[in-house]
C-alpha positions in Angstrom: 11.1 2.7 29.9 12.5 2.8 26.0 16.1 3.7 25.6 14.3 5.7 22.7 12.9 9.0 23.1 10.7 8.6 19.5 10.0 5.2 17.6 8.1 5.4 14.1 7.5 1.5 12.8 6.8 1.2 9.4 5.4 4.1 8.6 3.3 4.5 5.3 1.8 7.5 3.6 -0.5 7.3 -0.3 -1.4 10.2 -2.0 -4.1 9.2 -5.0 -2.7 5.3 -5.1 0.8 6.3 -5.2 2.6 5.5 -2.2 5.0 8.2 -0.9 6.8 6.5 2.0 6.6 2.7 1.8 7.4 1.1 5.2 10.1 4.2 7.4 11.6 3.4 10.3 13.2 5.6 12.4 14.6 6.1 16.5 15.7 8.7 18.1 17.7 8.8 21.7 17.4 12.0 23.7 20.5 14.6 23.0 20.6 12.5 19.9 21.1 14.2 16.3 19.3 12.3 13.7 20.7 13.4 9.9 17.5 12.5 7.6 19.2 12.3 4.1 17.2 12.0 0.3 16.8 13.3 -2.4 14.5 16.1 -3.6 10.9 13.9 -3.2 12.2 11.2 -1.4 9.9 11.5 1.6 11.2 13.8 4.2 9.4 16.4 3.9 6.1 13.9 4.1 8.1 11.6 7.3 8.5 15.1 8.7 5.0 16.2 8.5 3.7 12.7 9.8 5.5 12.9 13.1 4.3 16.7 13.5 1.1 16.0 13.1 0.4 18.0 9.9 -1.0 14.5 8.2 -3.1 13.8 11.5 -3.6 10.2 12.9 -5.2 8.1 10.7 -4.3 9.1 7.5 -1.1 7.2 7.5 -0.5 3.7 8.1 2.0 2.8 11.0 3.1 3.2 14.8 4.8 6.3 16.7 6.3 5.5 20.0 6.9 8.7 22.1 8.9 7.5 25.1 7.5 4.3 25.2 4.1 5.0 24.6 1.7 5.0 21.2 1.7 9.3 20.2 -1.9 9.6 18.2 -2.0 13.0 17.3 -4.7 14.9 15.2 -2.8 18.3 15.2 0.2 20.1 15.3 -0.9 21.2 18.8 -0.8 17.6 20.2 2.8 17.4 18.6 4.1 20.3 20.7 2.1 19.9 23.6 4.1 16.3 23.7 7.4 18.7 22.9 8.1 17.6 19.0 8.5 21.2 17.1 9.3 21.9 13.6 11.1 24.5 12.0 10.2 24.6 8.2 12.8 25.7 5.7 9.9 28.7 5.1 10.2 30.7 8.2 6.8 30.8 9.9 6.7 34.4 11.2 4.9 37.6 10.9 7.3 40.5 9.9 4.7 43.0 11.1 4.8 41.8 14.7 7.8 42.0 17.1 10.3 39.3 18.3 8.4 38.9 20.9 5.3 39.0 19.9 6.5 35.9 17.5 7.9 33.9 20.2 4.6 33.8 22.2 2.3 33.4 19.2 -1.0 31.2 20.3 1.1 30.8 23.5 0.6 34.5 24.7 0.8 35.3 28.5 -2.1 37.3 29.3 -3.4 39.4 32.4 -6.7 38.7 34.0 -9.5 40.1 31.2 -6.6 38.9 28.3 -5.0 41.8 27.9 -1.3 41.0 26.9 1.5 41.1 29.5 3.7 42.5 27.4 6.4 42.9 30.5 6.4 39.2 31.3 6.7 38.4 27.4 9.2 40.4 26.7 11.4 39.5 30.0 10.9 35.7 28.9 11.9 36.3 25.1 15.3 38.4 26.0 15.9 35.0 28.2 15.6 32.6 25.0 17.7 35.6 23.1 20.1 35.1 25.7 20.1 30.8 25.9 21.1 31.4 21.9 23.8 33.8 22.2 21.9 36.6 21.0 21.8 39.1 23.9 21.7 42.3 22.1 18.2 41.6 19.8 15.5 43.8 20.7 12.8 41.7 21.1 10.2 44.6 21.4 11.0 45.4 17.4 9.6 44.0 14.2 11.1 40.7 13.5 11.3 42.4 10.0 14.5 44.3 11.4 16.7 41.5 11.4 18.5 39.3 8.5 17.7 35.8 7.9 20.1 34.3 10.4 18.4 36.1 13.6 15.1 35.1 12.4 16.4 31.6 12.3 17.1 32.1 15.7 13.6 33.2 16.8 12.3 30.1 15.5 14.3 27.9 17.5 13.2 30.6 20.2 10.0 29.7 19.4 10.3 26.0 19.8 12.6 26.5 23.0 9.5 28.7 24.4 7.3 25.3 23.8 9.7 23.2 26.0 10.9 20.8 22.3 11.9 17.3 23.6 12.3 16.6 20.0 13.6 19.5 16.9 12.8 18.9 13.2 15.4 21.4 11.1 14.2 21.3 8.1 16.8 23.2 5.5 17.8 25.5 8.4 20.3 27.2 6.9 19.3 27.4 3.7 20.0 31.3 3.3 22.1 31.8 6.2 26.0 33.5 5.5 28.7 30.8 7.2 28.9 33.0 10.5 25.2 32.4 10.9 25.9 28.6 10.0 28.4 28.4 12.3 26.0 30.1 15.6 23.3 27.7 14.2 25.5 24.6 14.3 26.8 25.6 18.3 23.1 26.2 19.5 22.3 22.5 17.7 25.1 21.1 19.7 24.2 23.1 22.7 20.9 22.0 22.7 21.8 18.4 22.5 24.1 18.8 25.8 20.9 19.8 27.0 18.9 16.9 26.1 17.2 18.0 23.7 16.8 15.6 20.4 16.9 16.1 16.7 16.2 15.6 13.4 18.4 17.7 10.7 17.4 17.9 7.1 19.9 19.9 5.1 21.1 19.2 1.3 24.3 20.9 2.9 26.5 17.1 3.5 28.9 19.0 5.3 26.5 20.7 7.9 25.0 17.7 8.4 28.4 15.1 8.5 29.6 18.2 11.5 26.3 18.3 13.7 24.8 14.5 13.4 25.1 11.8 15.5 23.5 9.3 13.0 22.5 9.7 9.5 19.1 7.8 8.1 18.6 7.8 4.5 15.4 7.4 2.3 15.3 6.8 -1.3 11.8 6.8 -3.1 9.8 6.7 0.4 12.0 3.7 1.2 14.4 3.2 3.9 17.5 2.6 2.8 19.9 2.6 5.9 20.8 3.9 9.3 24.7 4.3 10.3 26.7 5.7 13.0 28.3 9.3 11.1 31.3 8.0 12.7 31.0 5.3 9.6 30.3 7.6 7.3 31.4 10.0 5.3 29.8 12.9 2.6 30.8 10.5 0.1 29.2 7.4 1.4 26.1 9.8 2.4 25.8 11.1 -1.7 25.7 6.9 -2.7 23.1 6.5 -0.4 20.7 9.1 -1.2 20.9 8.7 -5.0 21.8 5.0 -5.6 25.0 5.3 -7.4 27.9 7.2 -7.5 28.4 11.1 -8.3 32.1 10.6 -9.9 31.9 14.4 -11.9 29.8 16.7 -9.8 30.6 19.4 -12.8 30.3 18.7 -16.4 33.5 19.6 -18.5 33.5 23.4 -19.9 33.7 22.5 -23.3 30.9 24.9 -25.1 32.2 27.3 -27.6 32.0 30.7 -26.7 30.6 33.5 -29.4 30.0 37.4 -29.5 28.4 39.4 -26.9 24.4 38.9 -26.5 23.8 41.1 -23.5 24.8 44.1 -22.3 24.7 45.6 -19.0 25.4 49.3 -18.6 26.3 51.0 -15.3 23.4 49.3 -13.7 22.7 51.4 -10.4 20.0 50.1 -7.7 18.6 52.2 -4.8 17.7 50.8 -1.4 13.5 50.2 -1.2 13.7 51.4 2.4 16.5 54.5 1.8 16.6 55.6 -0.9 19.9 57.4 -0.5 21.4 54.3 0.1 22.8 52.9 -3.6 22.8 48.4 -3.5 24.3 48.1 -6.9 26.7 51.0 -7.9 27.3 51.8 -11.3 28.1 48.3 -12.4 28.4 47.3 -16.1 29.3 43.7 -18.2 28.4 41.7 -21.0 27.7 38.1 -21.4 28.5 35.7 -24.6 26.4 33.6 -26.4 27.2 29.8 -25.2 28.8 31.7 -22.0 27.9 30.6 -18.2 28.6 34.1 -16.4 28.9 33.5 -12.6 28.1 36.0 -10.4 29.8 35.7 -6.4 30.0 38.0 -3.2 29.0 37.6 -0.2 25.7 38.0 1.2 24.5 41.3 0.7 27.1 42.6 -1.8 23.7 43.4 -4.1 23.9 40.2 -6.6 20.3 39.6 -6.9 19.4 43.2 -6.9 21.7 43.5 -10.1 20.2 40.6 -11.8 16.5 41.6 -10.4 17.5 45.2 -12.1 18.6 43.6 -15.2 15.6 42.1 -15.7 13.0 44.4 -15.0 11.8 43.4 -11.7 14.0 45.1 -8.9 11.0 47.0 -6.5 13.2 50.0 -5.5 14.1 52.8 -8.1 16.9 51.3 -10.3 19.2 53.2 -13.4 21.4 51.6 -16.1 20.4 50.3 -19.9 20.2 46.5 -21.4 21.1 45.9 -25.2 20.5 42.6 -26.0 21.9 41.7 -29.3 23.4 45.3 -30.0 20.2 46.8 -29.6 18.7 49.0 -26.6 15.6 46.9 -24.6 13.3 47.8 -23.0 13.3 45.9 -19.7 10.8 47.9 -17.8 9.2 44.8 -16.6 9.2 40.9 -16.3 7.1 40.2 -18.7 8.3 43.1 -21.4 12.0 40.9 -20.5 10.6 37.7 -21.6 9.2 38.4 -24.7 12.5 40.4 -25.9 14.3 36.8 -25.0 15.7 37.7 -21.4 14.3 35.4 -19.2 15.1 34.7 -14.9 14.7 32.2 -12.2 14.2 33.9 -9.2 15.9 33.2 -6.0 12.4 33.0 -3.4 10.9 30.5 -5.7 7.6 30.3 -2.8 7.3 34.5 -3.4 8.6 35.0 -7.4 8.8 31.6 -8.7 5.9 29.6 -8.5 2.1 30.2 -8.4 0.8 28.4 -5.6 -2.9 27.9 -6.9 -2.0 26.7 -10.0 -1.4 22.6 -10.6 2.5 21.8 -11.6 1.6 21.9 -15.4 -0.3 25.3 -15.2 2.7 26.5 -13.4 5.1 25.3 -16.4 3.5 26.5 -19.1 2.5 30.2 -18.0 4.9 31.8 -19.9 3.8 30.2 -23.2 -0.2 30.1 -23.3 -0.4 31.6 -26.2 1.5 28.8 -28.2 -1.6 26.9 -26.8 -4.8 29.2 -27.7 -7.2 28.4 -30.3 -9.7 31.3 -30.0 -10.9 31.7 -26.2 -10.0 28.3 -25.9 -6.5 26.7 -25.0 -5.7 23.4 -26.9 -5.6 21.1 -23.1 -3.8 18.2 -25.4 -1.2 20.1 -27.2 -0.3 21.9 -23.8 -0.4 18.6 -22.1 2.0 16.8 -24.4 4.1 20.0 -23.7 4.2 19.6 -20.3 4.8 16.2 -20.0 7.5 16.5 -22.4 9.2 18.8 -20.0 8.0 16.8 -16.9 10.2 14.1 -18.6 13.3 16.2 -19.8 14.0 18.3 -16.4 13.0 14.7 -14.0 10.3 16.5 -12.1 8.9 14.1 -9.9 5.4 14.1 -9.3 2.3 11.7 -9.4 0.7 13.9 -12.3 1.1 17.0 -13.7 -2.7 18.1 -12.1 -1.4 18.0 -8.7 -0.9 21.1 -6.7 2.6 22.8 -7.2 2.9 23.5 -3.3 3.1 19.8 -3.0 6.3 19.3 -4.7 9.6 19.3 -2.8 11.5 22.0 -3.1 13.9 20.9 -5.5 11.2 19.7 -8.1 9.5 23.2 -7.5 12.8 24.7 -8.7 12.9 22.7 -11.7 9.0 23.7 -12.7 10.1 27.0 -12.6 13.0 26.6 -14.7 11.1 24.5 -17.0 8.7 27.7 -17.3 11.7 30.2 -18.3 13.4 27.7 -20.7 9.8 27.2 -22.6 9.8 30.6 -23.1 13.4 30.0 -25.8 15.2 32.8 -24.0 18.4 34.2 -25.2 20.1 34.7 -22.1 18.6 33.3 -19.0 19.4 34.3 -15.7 19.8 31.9 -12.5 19.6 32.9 -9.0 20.6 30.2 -6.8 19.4 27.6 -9.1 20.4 24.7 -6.2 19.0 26.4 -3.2 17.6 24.0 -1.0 18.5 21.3 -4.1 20.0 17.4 -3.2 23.0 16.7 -4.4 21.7 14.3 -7.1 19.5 17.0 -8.8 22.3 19.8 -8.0 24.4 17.6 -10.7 20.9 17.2 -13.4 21.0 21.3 -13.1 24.4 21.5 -13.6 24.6 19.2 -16.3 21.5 21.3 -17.8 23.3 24.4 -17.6 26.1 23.1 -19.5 24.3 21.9 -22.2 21.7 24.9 -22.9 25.7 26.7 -23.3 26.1 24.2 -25.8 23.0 25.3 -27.6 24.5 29.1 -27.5 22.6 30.1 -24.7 24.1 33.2 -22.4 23.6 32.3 -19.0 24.1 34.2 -15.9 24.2 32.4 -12.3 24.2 34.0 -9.2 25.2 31.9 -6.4 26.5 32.1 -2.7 28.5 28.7 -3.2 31.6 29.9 -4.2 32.5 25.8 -5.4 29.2 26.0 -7.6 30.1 29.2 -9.5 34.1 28.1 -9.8 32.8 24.2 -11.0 30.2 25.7 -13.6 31.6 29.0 -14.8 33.7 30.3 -17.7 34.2 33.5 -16.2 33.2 35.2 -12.9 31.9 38.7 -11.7 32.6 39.6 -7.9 30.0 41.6 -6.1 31.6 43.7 -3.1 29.2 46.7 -1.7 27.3 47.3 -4.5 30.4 47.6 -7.2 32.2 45.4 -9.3 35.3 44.5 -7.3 36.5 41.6 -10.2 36.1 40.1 -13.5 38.0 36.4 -13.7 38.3 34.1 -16.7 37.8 30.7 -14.6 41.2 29.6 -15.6 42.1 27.6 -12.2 40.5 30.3 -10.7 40.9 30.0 -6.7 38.1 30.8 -4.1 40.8 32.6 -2.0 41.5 35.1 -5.4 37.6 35.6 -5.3 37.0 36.0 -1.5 39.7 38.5 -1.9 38.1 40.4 -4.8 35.0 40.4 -2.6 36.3 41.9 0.6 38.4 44.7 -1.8 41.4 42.7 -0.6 44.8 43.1 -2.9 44.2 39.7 -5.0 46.3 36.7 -4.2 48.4 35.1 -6.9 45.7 35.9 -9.9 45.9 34.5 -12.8 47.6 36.0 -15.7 44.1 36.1 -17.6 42.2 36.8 -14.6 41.7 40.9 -14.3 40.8 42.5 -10.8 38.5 45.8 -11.3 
């Protein structure tokens, strides 16, 4: 009998002649927390999908040991009949149905005729609710009830319900708050007390340095090394992944600052679902050309429903006027915001960003056809030499521009996207967690972008729920606290303490002399 719950032996996975993972080991021990660490297209996502079973036997070249023995699986449903389950950064459920109703789904109890027994499903769901410290969900309600942290949790509920041996966290806590991170993190160590093995993807070095037993890193589909975490530390983990060194994370703020270029004015955003309910109150600003405005507050405070609003594509009924340039816009929509030079990365790049039938070039140049149309016809060279130009200047990585968006990594996704918005020569350009579910090599290539389009004179607002990201790249910072402007700090050796403070409408510790609390 193997010491090792799972073995995978030089595993190797092509797409079109260019090899994706070139020869992966990896071992697992049960209770055992394996950290897989790489950058943005380094494999994991791939290696991941391998051992799940979503790139059946036989497409791959290799060996999988599960407890001892050769695992040849052609589905996802031999995976978790063998107890290996994965949680993808995308939550898998259906809003529509309840938590309980999630939990058992294609695993539903049934009465003789198969009707559903409801009782029985829903006694069994409140006892997963209760194994994850979650006693008071009502698991007869729409999943589409709770935030993003409990529905995190009925996915692990989910794989719990399928008896995991082995759990694949892919970006789990990707937009969770840090109390959510911090339940997350004691179910993972929980469930390792228990037994229970896994595999933790996060671009988040401190999440994974906390919960993992062992880190294994991949570089370009290779393996690159596997070390005890007691030998390692986040520094040692960021040399791995990209190769070198990261000595500046942030570039120096050294872009000259002109006049104002937008203007916000009392922007006020009512809730889709109650409309009584305000999510951005009467909140007004203005950005500089060459300025990086960062926006901060904690989850919820209505960030991204003021930037959405700013930009003409909030869904609920929203109040307030834009001047960009002195000069009232019309921001009605997206596309009317675009062309007037106001341009947005959204934060759910699957839903708002990206066009998942379109390849990765189509996706880049949407915003600009018409630079390419000759007639009825669009000039396929010209708006190939465009893309590959950007392909090259943003480091997306991908086989060819003609492959399918969707199979990018997240990361390179993100960078499509914001390719898209900077084509279109915006005057101010709006981010919305530009790094979400980012590695920490391309978090630096963004940041480092960012800096240099404020060199060009470029206004840039960034949202962001890292309060070290917005204080490493910002001039100045706005704090969101309830829907109303609760600060507005020059980032003069700003603190994170003065802007937590600002965001819970506490009395602002030691401020600085140019920083002004609203």
């Amino acid at each position: 009998m193997s010491e090792y719950l799972l073995e995978m032996k030089g595993i190797v996975k092509s797409f079109g002649g260019v090899r994706a993972l070139d020869g992966i080991d990896i071992k697992i021990r049960p209770g055992e927390c394996v950290g897989l660490c790489g950058e943005n297209g380094a494999g994991k996502s791939t290696l991941m999908k391998i051992l799940s079973g979503v790139y059946p036997h036989g497409t791959w070249d290799g060996e999988i040991l599960w407890d001892g023995r050769p695992l040849q699986a052609h589905s996802v449903r031999d995976t978790e009949a063998a107890g290996i389950v994965i949680i993808h950064q995308e939550l898998m459920l259906v809003p529509e149905l309840s938590v309980a109703e999630n939990i058992f789904m294609g695993h539903e109890i049934t009465l003789p005729g198969g009707r559903m027994n409801y009782p029985a499903m829903y006694r069994r769901a409140e006892e997963l609710m209760r194994e994850l410290n979650m006693p008071d969900i009502n698991v007869a309600l729409p999943v589409s009830q709770y935030g993003g942290g409990h529905q995190q949790l009925v996915e692990i509920a989910k794989a719990l319900n399928k008896d995991a041996r082995l759990l694949i966290l892919d970006e789990p806590s990707s937009s969770l708050t840090a109390s959510e991170i911090a339940v997350l993190l004691k179910i993972i160590k929980d469930l390792k007390a228990r037994g229970v093995a896994c595999v933790y993807i996060s671009h988040k070095l401190d999440e994974v340095a906390e919960i993992c037993d062992t880190i294994s890193v991949i570089r370009d589909g290779k393996h690159i090394a596997t070390t005890p975490m007691q030998d390692m530390d986040v520094d040692k983990i960021i040399t791995q992944m990209v190769g070198r060194e990261i000595t500046a994370m942030y570039p120096e703020r050294n872009h000259a600052i002109g006049e104002v270029v937008l203007e916000a004015r009392h922007i006020t955003c009512y809730d889709i679902d109650n409309p009584r309910r305000k999510r951005v109150d009467d909140v007004s600003f203005s950005v500089r050309r060459g300025e990086i405005l960062g926006i901060a507050g904690l989850v919820g405070a209505g960030r991204t429903e003021l930037v959405s609003a700013i930009f003409g594509a909030y869904r609920g009924r929203y109040e307030g006027q834009v001047l960009l340039e002195g000069k009232l816009a019309d921001t009605g929509s997206p596309l009317k915001s675009i062309r007037q030079g106001l341009c947005m990365v959204p934060e759910d790049r699957k839903h708002h960003g990206i066009v998942p039938d379109l390849d990765v070039g189509q996706n880049i140049t949407l915003t600009v056809l018409n630079r390419f149309s000759r007639g009825t016809r669009i000039d396929s060279s010209a708006e190939l030499k465009t893309i590959q130009g950007e392909i090259s200047r943003l480091r997306v990585k991908t086989a060819s521009p003609f492959l399918p968006i969707t199979g990018l990594s997240g990361g390179n996704q993100q960078k499509a996207v914001l390719s898209k918005m900077l084509l279109a020569q915006p005057k101010v350009l709006i981010l919305d967690e530009p790094t979400r579910g980012v590695d920490v090599g391309a978090k630096a290539e963004i940041y480092r972008l960012i800096s240099e389009l404020a060199k060009l004179g470029l206004a840039i607002i960034m949202v962001s729920s890292e309060l070290a990201e917005v204080l490493g790249v910002s001039d100045r910072v706005l704090v969101i606290g309830e829907g109303k402007l609760r600060g507005d700090f020059v980032n003069d050796n700003l603190s994170q303490e003065t802007v937590l403070a600002a965001a819970i409408n506490q009395p602002v510790p030691q401020a600085s002399p140019r920083a002004v609390a609203v």
